[in-house]
C-alpha positions in Angstrom: -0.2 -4.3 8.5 -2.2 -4.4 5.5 -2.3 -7.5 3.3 -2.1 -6.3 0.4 0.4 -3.1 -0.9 -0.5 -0.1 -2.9 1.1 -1.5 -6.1 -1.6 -4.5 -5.6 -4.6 -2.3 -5.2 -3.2 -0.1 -8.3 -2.9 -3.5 -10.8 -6.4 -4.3 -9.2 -8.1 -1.4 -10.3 -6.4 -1.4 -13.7 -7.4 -5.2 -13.9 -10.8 -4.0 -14.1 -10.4 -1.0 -16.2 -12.2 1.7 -13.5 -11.0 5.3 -12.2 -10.3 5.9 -8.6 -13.9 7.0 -7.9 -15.5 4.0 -9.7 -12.6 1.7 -7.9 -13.5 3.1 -4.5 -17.3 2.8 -5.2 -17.1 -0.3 -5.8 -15.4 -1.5 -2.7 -17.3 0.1 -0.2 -16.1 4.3 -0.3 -18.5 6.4 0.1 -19.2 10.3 0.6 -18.7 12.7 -2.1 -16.4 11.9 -5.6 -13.6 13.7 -4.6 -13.2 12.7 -1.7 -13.2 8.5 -2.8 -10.7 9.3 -5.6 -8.5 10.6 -3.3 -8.8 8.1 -0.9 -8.3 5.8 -3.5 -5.0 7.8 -4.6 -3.9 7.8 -0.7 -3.9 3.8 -0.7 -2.5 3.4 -4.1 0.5 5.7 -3.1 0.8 4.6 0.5 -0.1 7.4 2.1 -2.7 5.4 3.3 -3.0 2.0 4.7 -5.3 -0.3 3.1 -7.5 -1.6 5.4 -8.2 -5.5 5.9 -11.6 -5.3 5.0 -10.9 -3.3 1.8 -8.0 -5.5 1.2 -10.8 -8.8 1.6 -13.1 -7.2 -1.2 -11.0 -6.5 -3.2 -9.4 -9.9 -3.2 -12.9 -11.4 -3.5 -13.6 -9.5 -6.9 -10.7 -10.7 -8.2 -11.4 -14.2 -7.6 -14.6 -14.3 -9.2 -13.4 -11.5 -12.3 -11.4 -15.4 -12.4 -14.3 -17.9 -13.0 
């Protein structure tokens, strides 16, 4: 199970102002635009789980957005 939910990874992203496709750049998606934004989309409305590891970066940015 995930660590962090969908609604999390949504206020993220809208913490730091980006779309899905810039979101999903920046933690680690890659392949073509579409296809990160709707990964993006799949996480943010759980029909995707969010993995540890993007769950761990994206907790990372948010502590130094902090400092």
């Amino acid at each position: 199970m995930s660590a962090m939910t969908p609604q999390q990874l949504t206020k993220a992203r809208q913490i730091f102002g980006l779309s899905r496709k810039e979101f999903g750049r920046r933690i680690g998606l890659q392949g073509k635009s579409n296809n990160i934004w709707n990964e993006v989309k799949r996480m943010e409305t759980g029909e995707r789980a969010i993995p540890d590891s993007i769950a761990a970066t994206v907790n990372q940015m948010l502590e130094v957005d902090d400092d």
